[in-house]
PATI-972751 format. One line per 3 residues: number of its first residue (from 1); for each residue y, z, x of N, C-alpha, C. Coordinates in Angstrom, 3 decimals, decimal comma. Layout:
! residues N
NUM) Y:Z:X:Y:Z:X:Y:Z:X; ...
//
This chain:
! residues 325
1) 143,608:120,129:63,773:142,380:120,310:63,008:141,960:121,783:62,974; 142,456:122,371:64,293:141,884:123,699:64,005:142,818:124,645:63,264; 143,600:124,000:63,297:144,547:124,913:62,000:143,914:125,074:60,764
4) 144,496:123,709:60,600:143,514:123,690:59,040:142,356:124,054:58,821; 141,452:124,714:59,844:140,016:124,838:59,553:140,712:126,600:59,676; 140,928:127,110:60,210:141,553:128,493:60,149:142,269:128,796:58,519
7) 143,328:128,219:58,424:144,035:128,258:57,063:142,702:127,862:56,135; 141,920:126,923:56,272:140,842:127,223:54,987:140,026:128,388:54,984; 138,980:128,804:55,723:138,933:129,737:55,889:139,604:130,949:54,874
10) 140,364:131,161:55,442:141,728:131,832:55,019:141,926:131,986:53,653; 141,957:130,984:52,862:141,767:130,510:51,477:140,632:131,215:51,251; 139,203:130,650:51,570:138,461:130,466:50,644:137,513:132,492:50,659
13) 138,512:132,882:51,980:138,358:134,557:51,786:138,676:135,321:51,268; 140,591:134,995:51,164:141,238:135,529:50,057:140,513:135,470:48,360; 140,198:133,607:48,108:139,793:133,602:46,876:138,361:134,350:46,006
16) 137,366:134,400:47,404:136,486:135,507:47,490:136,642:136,863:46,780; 137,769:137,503:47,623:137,967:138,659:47,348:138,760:138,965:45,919; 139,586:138,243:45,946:140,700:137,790:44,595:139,446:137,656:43,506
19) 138,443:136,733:43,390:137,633:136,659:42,152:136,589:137,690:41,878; 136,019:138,203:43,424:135,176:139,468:42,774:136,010:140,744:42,503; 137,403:140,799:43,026:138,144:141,601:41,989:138,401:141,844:40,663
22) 138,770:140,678:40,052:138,890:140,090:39,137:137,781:140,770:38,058; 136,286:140,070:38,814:135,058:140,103:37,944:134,516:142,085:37,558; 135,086:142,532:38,785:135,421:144,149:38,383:136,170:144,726:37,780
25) 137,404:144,217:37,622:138,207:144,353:36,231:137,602:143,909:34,917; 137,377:143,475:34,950:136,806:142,562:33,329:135,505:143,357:33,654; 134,508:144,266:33,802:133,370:144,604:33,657:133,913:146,305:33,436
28) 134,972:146,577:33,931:135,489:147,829:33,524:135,984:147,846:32,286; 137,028:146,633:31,648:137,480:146,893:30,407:136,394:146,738:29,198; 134,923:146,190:29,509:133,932:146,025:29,003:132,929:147,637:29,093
31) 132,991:148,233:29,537:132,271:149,718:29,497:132,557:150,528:27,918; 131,178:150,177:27,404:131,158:150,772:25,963:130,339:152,223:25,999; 130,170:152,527:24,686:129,263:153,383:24,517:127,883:153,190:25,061
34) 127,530:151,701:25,242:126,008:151,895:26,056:126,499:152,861:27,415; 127,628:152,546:28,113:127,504:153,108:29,520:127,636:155,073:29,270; 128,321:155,653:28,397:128,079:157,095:27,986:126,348:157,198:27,639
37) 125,184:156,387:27,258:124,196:156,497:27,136:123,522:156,536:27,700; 124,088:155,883:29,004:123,352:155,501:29,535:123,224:156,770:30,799; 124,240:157,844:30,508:124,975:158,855:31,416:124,291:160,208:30,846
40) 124,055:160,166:29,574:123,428:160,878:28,529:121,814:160,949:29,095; 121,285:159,566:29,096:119,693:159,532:29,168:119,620:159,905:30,300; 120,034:159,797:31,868:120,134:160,463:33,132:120,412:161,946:33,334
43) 121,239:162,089:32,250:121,497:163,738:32,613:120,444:164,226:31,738; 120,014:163,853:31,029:118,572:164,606:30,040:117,419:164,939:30,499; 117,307:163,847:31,417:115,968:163,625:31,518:115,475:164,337:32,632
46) 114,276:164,777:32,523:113,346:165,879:33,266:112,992:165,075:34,697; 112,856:164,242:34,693:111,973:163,306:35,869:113,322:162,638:36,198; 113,206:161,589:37,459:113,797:160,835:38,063:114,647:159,948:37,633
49) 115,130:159,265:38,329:115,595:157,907:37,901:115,105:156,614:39,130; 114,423:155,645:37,820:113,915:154,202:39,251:114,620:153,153:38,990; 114,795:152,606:39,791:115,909:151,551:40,100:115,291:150,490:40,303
52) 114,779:149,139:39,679:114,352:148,087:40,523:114,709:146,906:39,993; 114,612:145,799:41,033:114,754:143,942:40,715:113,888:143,493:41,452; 114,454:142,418:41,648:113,792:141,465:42,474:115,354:140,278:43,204
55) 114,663:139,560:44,675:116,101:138,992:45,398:116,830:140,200:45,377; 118,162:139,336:45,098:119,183:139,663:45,818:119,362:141,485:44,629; 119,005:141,014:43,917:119,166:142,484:42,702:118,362:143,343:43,239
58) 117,222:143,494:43,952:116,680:144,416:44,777:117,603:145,027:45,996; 118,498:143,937:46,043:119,459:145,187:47,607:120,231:146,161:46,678; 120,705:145,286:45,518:121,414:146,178:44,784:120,831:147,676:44,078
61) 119,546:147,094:43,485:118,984:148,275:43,121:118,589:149,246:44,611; 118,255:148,819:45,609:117,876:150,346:46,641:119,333:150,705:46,642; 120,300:150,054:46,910:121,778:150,602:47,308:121,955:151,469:45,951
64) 122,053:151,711:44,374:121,773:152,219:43,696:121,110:153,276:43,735; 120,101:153,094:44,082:118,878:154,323:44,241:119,547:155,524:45,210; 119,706:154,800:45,746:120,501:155,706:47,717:121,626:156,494:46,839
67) 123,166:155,982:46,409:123,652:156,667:45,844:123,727:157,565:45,027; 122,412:157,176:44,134:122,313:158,495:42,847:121,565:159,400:44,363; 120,646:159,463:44,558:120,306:160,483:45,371:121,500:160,765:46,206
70) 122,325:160,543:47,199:123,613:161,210:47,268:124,021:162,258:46,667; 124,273:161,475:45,290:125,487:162,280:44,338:124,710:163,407:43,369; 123,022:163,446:44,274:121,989:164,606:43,504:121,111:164,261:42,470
73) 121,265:162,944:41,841:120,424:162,736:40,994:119,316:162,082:41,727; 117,713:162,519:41,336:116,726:162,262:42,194:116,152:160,727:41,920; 116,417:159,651:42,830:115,998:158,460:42,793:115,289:158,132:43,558
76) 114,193:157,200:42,974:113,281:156,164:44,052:113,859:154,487:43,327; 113,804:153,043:44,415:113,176:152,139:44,352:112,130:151,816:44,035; 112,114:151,049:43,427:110,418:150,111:42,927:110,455:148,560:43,106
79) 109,639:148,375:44,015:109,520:146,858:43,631:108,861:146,017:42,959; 109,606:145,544:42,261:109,196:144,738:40,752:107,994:144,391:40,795; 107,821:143,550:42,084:106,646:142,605:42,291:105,407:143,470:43,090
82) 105,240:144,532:43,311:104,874:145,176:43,545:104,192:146,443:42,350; 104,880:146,268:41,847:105,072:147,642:40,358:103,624:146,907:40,054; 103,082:146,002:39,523:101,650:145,361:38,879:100,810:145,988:39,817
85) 100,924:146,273:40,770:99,816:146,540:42,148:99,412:147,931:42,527; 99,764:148,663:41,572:99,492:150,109:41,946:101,007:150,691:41,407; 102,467:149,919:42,111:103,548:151,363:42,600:103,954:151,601:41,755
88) 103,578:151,095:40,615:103,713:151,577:39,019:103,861:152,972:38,763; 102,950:154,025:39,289:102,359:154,967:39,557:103,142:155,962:39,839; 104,508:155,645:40,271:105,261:155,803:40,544:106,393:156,302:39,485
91) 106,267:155,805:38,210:106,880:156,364:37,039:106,211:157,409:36,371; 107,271:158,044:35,852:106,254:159,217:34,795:107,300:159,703:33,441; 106,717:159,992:32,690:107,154:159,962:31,428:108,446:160,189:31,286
94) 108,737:161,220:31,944:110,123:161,668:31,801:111,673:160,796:32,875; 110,888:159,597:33,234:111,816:158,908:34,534:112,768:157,831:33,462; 113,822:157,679:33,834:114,721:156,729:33,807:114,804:155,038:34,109
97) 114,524:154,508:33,814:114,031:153,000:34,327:115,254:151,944:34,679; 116,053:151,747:35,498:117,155:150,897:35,176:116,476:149,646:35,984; 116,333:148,443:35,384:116,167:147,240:35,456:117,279:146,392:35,877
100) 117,531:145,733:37,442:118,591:145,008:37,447:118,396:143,834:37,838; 119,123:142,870:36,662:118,431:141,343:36,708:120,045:140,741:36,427; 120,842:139,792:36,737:121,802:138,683:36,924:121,143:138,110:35,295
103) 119,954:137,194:35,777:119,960:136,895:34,250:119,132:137,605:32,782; 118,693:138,781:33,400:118,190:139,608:32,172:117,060:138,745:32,186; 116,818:137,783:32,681:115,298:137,027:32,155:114,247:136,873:33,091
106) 114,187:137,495:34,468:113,349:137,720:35,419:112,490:138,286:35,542; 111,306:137,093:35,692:110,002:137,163:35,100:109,679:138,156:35,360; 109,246:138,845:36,646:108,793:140,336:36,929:108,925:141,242:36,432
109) 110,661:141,353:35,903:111,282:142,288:35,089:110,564:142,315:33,751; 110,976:141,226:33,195:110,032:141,303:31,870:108,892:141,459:31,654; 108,066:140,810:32,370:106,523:141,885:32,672:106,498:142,735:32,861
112) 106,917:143,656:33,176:107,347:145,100:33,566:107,470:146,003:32,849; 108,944:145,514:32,097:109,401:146,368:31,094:108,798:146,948:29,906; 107,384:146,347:29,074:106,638:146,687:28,251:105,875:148,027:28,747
115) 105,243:147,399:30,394:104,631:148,551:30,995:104,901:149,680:30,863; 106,359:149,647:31,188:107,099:150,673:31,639:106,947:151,570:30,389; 107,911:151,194:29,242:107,705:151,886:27,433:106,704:152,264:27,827
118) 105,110:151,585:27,622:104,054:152,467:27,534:103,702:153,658:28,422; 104,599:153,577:29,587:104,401:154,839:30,463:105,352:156,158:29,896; 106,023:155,431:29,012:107,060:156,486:28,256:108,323:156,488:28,919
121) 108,877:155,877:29,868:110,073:155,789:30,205:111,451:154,720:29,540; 112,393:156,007:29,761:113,554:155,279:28,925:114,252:154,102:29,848; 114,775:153,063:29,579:114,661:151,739:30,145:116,334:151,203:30,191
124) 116,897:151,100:30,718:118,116:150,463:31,205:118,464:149,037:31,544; 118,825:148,317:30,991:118,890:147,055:31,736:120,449:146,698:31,987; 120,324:146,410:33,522:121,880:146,326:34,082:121,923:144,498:34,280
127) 122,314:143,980:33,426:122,359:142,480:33,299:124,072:141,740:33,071; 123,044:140,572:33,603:124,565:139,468:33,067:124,896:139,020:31,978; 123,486:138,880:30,960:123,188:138,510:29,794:123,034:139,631:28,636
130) 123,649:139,757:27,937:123,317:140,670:26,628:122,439:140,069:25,986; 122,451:139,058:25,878:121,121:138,291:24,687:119,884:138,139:25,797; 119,447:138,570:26,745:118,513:138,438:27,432:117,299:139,052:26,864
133) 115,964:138,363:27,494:114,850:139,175:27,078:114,501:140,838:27,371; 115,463:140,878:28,553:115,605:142,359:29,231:116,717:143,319:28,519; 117,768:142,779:27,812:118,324:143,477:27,439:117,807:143,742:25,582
136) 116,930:142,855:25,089:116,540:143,273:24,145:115,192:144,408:24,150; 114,992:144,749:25,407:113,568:145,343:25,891:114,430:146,709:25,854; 115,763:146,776:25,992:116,243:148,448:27,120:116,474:149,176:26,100
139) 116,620:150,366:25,923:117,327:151,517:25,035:118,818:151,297:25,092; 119,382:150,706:26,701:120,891:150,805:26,378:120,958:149,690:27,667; 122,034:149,045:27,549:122,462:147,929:28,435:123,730:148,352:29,053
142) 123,886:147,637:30,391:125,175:147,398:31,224:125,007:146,380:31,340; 126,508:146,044:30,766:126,794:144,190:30,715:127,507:144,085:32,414; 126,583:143,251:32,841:127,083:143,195:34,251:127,396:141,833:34,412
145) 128,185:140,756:32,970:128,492:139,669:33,326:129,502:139,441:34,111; 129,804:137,679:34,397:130,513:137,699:35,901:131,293:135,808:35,149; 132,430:136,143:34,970:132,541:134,400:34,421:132,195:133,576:35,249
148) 132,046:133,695:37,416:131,546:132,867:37,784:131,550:133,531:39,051; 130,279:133,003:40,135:130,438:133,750:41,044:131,644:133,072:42,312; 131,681:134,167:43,282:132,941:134,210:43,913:132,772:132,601:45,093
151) 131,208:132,554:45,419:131,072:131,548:46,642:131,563:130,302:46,152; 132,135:128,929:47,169:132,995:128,030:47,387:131,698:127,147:46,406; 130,912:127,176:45,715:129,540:126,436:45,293:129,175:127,041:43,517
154) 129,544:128,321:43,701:129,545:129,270:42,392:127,960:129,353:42,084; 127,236:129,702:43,429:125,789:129,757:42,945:125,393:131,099:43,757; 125,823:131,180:44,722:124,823:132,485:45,659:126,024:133,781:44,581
157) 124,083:134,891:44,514:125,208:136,366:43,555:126,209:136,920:44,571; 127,182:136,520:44,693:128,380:137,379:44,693:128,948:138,088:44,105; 129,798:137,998:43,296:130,720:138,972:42,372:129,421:139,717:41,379
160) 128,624:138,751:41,116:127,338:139,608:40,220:126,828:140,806:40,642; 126,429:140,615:42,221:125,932:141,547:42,607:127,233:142,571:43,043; 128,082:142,613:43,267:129,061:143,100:43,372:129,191:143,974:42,051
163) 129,090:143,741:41,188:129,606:144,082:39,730:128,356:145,032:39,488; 127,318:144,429:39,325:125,894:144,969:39,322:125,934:146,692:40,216; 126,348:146,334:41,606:126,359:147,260:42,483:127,382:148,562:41,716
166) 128,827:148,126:41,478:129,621:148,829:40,802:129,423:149,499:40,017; 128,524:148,887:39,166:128,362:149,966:37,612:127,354:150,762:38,100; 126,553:150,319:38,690:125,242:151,153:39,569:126,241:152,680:39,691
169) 127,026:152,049:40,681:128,235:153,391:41,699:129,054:154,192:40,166; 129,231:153,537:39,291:129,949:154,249:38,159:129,176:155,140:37,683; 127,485:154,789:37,209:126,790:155,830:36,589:126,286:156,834:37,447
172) 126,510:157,119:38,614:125,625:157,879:39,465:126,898:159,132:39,619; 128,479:158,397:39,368:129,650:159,066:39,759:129,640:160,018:38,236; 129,695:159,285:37,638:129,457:159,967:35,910:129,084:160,864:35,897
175) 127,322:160,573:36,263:126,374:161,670:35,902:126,584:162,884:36,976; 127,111:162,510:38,252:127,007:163,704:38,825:128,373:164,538:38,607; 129,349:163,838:37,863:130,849:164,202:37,473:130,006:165,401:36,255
178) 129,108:165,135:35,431:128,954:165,281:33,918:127,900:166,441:34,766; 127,221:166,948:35,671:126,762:167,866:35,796:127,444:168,871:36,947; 128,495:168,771:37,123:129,387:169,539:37,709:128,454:169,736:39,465
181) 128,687:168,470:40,059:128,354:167,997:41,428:129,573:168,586:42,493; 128,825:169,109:43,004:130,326:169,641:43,900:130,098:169,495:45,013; 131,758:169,619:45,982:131,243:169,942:47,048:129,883:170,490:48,282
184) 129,713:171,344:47,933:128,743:172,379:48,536:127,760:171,113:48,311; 127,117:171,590:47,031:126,422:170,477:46,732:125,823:168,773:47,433; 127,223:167,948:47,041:127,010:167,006:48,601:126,524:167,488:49,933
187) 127,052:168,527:50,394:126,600:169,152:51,767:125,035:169,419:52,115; 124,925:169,763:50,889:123,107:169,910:50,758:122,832:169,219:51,019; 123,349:167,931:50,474:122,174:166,147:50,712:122,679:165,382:51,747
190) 123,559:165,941:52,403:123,801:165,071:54,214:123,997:166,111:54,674; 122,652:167,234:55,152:122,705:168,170:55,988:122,969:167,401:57,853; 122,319:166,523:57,754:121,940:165,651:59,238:123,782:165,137:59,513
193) 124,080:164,432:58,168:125,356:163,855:58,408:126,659:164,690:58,967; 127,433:163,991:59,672:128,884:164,718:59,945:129,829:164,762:58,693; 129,541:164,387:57,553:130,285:165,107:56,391:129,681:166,496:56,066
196) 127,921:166,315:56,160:127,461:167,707:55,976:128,050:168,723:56,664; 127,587:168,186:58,298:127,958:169,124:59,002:129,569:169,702:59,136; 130,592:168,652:58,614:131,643:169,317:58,134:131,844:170,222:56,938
199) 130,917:170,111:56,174:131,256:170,573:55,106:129,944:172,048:54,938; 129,272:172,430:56,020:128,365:173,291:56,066:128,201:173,797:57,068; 128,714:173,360:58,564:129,060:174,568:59,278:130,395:174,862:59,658
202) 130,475:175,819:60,672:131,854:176,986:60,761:132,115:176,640:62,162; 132,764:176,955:62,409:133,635:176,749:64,195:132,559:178,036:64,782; 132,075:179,074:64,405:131,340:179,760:65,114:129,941:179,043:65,490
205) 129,837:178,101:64,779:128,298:177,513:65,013:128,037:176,574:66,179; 129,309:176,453:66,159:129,406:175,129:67,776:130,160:175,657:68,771; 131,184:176,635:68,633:132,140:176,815:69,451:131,828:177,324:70,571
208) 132,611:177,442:72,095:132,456:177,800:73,006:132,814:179,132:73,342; 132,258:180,166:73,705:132,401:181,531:74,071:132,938:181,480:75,400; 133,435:182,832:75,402:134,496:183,332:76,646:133,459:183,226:77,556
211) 132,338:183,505:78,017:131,739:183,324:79,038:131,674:181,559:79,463; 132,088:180,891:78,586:132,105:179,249:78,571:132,952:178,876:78,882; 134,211:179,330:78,648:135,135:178,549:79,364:136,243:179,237:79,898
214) 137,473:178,245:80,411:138,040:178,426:81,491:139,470:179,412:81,125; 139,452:181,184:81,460:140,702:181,726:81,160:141,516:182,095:82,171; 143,006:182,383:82,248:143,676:182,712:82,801:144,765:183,523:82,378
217) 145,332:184,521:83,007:146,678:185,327:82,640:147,831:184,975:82,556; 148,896:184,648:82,100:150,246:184,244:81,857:150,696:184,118:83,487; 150,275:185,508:84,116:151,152:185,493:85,202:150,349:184,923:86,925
220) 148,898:184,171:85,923:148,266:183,519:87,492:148,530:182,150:88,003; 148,350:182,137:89,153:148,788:180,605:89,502:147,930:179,224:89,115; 149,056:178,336:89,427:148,576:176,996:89,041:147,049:176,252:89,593
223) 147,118:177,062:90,897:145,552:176,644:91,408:144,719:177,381:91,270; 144,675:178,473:90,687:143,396:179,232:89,821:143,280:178,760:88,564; 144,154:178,425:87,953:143,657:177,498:86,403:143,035:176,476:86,650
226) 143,522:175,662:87,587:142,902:174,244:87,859:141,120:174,884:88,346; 141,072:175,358:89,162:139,942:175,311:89,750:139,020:176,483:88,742; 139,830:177,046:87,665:138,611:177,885:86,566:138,689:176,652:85,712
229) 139,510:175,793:85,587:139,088:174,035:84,127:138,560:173,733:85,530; 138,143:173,305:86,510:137,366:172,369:86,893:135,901:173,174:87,018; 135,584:174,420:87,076:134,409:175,007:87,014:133,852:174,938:85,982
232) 134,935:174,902:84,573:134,181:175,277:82,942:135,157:173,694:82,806; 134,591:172,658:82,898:135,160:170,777:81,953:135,478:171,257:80,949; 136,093:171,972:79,990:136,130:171,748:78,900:137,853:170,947:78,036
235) 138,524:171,048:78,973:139,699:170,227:78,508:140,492:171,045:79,128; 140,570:172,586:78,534:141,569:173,597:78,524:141,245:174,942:79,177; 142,592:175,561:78,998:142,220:177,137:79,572:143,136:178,025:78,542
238) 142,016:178,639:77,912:142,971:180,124:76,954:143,524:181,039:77,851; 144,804:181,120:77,822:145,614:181,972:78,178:145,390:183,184:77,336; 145,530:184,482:78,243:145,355:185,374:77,378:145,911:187,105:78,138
241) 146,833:187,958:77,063:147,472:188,884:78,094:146,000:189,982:78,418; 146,548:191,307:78,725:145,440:192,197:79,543:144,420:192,790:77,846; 144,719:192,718:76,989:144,368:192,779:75,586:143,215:191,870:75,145
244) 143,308:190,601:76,114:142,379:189,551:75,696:143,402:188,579:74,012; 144,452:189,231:74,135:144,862:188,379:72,686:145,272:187,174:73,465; 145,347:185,955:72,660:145,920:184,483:73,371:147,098:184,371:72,855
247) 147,821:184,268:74,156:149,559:184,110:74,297:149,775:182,908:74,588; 148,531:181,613:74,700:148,898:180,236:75,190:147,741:179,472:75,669; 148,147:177,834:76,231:146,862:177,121:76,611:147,101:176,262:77,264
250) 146,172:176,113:78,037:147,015:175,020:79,117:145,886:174,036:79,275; 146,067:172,550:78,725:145,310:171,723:78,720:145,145:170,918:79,638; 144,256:169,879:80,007:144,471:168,882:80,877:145,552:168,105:80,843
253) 146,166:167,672:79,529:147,382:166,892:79,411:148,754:167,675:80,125; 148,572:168,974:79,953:149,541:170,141:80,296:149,861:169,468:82,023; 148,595:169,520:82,581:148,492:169,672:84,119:149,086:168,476:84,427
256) 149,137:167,467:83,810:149,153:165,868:84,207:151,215:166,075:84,020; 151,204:166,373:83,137:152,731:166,140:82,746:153,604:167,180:83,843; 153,018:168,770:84,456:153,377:169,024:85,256:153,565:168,781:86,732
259) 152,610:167,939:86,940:152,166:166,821:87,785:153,472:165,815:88,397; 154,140:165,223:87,168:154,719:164,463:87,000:156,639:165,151:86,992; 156,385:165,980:86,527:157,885:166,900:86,199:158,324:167,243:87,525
262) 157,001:167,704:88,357:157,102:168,744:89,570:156,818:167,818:91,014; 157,869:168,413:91,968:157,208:167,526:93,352:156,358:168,226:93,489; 155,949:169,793:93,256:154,921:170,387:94,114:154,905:171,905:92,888
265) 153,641:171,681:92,665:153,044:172,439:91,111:153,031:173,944:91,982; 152,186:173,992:93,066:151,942:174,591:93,668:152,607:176,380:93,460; 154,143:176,423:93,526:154,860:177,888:93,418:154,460:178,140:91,745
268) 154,190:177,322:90,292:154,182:177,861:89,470:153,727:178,427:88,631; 153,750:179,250:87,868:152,878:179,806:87,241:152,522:179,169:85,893; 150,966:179,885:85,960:150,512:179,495:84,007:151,639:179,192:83,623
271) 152,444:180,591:82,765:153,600:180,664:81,993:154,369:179,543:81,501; 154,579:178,924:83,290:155,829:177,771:83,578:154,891:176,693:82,598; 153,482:176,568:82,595:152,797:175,233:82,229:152,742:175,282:80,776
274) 151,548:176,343:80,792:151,467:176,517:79,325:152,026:176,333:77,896; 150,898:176,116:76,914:151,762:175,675:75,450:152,048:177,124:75,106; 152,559:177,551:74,203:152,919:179,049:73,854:152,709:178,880:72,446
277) 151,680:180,053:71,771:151,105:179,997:70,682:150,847:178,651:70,384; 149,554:178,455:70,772:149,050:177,170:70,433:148,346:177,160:69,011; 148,268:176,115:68,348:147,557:176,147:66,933:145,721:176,837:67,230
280) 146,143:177,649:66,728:144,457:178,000:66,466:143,224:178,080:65,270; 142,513:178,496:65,746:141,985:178,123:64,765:140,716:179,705:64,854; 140,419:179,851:63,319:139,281:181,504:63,501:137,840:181,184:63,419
283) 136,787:182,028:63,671:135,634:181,294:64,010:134,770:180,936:62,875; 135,034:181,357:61,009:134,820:181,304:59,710:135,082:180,099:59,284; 136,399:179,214:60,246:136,941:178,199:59,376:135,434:177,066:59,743
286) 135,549:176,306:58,468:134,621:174,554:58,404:134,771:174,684:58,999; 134,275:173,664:59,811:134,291:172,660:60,411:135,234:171,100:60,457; 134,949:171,067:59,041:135,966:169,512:58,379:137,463:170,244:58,220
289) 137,599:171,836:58,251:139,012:172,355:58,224:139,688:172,069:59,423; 138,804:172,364:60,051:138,919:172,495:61,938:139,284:170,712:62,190; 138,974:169,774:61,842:138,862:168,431:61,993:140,035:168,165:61,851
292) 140,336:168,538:60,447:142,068:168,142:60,038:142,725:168,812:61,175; 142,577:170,015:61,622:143,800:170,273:61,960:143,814:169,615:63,137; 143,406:168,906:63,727:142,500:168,427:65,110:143,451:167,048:65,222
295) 143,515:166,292:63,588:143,510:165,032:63,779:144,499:164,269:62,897; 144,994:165,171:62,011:145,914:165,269:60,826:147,520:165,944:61,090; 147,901:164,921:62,275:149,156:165,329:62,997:149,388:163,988:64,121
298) 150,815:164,042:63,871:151,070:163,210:64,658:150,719:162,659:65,763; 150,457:163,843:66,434:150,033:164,119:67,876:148,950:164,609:67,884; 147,691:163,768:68,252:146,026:164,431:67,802:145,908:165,247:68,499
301) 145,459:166,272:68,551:144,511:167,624:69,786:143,234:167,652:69,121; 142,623:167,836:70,923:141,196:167,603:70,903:140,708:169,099:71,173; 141,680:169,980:71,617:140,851:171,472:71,685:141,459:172,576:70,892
304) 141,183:173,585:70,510:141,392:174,329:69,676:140,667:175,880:69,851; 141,986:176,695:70,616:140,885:177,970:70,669:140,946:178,642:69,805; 139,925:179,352:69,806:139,317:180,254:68,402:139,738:181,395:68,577
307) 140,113:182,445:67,712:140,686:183,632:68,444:140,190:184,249:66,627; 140,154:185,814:66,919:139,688:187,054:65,827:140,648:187,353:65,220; 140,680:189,001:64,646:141,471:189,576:64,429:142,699:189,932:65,375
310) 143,953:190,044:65,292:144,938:190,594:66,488:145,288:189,742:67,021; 144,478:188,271:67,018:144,693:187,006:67,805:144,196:187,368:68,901; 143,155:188,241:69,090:142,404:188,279:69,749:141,196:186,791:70,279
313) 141,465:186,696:71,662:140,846:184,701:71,719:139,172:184,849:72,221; 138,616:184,307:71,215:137,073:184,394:70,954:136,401:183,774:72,009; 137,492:182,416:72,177:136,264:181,056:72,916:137,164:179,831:72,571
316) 136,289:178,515:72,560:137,350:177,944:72,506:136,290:176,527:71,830; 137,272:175,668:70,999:136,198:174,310:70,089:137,097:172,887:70,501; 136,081:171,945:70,899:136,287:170,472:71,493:136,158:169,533:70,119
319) 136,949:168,514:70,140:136,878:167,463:68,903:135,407:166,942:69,629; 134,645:167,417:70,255:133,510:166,960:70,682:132,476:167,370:70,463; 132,847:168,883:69,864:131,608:169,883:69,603:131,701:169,868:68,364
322) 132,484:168,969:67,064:132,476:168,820:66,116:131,677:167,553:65,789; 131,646:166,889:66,313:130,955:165,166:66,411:129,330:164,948:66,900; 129,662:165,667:68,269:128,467:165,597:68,743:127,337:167,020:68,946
325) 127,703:168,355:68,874:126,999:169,090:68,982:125,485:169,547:68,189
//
């Protein structure tokens, strides 16, 4: 019995995924000239863009809202049922209105939408229905029909809202494609985030200075490295000749494997341990540059010393001071 309750399962997840696929194909080969209009009236317009429903079309519309602000275009939520009560107030002439309703005929919505015109805003309706009362209300429609939804019952919005959500994610990609959204750009709007912070600070902004951590000379012994990494934790020790340039690095993994090679570490030197020209990295590079090289190799490394001109060694950066600093 518990097979078969596993193998259904099984089924009825695959068929899930299989039909709201499906219902995203067929809503892509359906993208007309309303959806360029609808890319047109967003990039025109002086004021915002508001996003609202009601149920389950309300997660969709904030998830909407969230993304255009992402991708730079300035969005708020509204709630429908709410909008009569004051948050109306909230629109202004020059705002964008996208309305998202499954059946285009939700009552709130349609009460709404007159409001809205008279506030002077241009009106969107992201529906299932083209002949709806909402889509005869909008300047331009997204047909967000669905031949049926994905659940084992064909009643809770699945693939709708799925689809709904999608075209949401298409016009926000558009418009910020159609105003030349860039890099940098994103970085601005997840300053807090670790994409920001990959994509907006430098290995000098986190990295560890020579007074921070643990160095040694090619030609010092094995128990002065150990006991300068156990004074400065930081993983490693920049090797470095009388110049201060780095000739090598000797990590914690270094010590463990010599550990293991050697009955007695004790007679050898750095030299014997050490990596020789280790990948480095300069103190200008990203951050998200610094990441790849960190993690985008067979063999991940977690430290990375920083070194100047001459290969001169600056200090030294942790896959830790990229994450968490």
């Amino acid at each position: 019995m518990k097979k078969k309750s596993k193998n259904s399962s099984l089924a009825v997840g695959r068929s899930v995924l299989v039909a709201e696929t499906q219902a995203l194909q067929s809503a892509a080969t359906r993208l007309d000239d309303n959806f360029t209009r609808v890319v047109t009236m967003v990039c025109g317009a002086r004021g915002k863009v508001v996003v609202t429903g009601i149920g389950k079309s309300s997660l969709v519309a904030h998830s909407i809202a969230a993304t255009l602000c992402s991708l730079g275009t300035p969005a708020v939520y509204l709630h429908a049922g709410e909008a009569a009560h004051g948050d109306i107030g909230v629109v202004q002439k020059s705002d964008v209105v996208i309305l998202v309703s499954k059946s285009g005929a939700t009552p709130e919505l349609v009460r709404l939408a007159p409001v809205l015109r008279a506030h002077g805003a241009k009106l969107v309706a992201l529906v299932g229905n083209l002949r709806s009362p909402l889509a005869g209300e909008a300047d331009a429609v997204l047909d967000a029909a669905v031949a049926c939804e994905a659940d084992p019952l064909g009643l809770a919005p699945t693939s709708s809202a799925v689809v709904a959500l999608a075209l949401g994610h298409a016009v926000a990609a558009a418009v910020a494609a159609a105003r030349g959204f860039s890099v940098n750009d994103f970085a601005r709007t997840h300053p807090s985030g670790q994409l920001g912070r990959n994509l907006l600070l430098r290995v000098a902004d986190v990295m560890h200075g020579m007074k921070e951590i643990a160095v040694a000379g090619p030609d010092g012994s094995m128990r002065d490295v150990v006991v300068a990494m156990t004074r400065r934790p930081l993983g490693a020790a920049c090797v470095v000749d009388k110049r201060k340039k780095l000739v090598g690095l000797v990590t914690d993994g270094d010590i463990r494997r010599a550990l293991q090679k050697y009955e007695d570490i004790r007679p050898l030197k750095v030299v014997d341990v050490m990596t020789v020209n280790p990948i480095r990295v300069m103190p200008e590079t990203l951050l998200g540059d610094a990441l790849r090289l960190m993690e985008e190799r067979t063999s991940q490394i977690s430290v990375l010393p920083v070194v100047g001109a001459q290969a001169r060694c600056l200090g030294l950066l942790r896959l830790h001071d990229i994450y968490q600093h």
